[in-house]
C-alpha positions as CSV (number, residue, x, y, z in Angstrom):
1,X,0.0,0.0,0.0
2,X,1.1,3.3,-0.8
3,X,-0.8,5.7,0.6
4,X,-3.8,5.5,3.4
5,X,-6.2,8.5,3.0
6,X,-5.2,12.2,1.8
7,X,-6.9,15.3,1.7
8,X,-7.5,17.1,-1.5
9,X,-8.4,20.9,-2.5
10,X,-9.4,22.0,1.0
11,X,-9.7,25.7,1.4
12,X,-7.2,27.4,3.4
13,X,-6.9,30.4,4.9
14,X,-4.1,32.2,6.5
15,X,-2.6,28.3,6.9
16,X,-5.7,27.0,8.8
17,X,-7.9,24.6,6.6
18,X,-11.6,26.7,7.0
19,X,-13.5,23.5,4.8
20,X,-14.2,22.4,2.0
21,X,-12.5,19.7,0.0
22,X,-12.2,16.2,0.0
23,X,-10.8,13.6,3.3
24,X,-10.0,10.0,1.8
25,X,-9.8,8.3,5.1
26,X,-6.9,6.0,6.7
27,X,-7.6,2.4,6.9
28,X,-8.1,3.2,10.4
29,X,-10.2,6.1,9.9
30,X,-12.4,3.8,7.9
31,X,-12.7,1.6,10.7
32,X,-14.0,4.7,13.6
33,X,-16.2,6.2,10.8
34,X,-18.1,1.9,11.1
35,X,-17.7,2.3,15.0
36,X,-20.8,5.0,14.6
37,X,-23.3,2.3,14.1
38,X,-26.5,4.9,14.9
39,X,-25.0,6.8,11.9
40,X,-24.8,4.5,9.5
41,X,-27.7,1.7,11.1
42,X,-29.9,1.7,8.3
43,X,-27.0,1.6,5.1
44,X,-25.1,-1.1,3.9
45,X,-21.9,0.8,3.2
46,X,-18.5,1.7,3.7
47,X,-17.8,5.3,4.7
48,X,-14.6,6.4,2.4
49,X,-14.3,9.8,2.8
50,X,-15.9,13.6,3.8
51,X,-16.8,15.5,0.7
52,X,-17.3,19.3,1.4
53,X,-17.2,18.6,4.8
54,X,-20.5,18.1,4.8
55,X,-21.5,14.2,3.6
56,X,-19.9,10.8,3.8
57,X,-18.4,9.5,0.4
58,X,-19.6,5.6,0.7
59,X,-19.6,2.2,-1.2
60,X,-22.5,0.4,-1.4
61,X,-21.3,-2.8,-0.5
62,X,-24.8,-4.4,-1.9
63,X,-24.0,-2.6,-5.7
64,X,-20.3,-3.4,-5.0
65,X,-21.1,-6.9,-4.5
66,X,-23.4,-7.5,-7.2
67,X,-20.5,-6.1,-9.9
68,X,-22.8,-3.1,-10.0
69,X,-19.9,-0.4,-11.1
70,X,-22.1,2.2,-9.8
71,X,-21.6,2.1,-6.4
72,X,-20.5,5.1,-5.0
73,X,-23.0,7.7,-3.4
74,X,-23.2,11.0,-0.7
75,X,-24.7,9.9,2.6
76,X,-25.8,13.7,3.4
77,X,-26.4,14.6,7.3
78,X,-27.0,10.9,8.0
79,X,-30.4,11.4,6.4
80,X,-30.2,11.6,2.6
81,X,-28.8,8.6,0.4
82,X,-28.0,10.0,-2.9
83,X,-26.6,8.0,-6.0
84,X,-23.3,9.4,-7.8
85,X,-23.2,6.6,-10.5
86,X,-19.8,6.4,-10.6
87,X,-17.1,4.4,-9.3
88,X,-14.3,5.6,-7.1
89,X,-11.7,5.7,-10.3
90,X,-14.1,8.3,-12.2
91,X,-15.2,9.8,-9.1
92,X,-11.6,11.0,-8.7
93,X,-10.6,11.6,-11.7
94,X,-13.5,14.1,-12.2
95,X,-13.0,15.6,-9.0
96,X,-9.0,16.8,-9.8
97,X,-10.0,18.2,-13.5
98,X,-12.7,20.2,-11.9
99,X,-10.5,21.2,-8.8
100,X,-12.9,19.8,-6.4
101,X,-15.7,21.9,-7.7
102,X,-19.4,20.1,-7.4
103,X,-19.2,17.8,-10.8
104,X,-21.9,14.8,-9.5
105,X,-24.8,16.9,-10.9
106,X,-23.5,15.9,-14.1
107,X,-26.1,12.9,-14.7
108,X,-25.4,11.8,-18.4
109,X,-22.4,10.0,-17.4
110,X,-21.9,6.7,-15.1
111,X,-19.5,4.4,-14.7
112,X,-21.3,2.1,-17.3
113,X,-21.3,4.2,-20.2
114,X,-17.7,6.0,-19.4
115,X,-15.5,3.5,-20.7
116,X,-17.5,3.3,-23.8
């Protein structure tokens, strides 16, 4: 393993990060994120990362285990479970050529029809 978690176009001012961004978590961050079962009680997925610092980046382990390449999806405020359809390789590729700006409303393109 190379590398275990980074953080990626976070806003920072005067040398203090004030948001934004996206937090790939550690292996062992992975693991506290699962230790908040009332958070994440009623989905079947992995928490990956913070995106805007304000939802969970997550694999759906039921997609992920079905082959589904769509599998990726925002898990906003614990509440709302929204799709990407996209897998984590064109989820980050996307996210560095826009510099971290908000490219998942973009809905003509999943990871089905992208290597096309």
């Amino acid at each position: 393993m190379q590398h275990n978690g980074a953080r990626i176009f976070d806003i920072v001012s005067d040398g203090e990060n004030i948001g934004g961004g996206l937090q790939l978590f550690s292996i062992e961050e992975i693991e506290e994120e699962l230790g908040y079962e009332e958070l994440f009680e009623n989905v079947n997925g992995i928490p990956i990362g913070y995106l805007l610092e304000e939802c969970h980046l997550m694999i759906d382990r039921d997609k992920l285990n079905k082959g589904d390449p769509n599998y990726l999806f925002l898990f906003e405020d614990g509440l709302d479970y929204k799709p990407l359809n996209l897998n984590f390789e064109i989820f980050l590729d996307r996210y560095i050529m826009c510099q971290g700006e908000a490219f998942w409303e973009w809905s003509y393109r999943t990871a089905e029809n992208d290597y096309r």
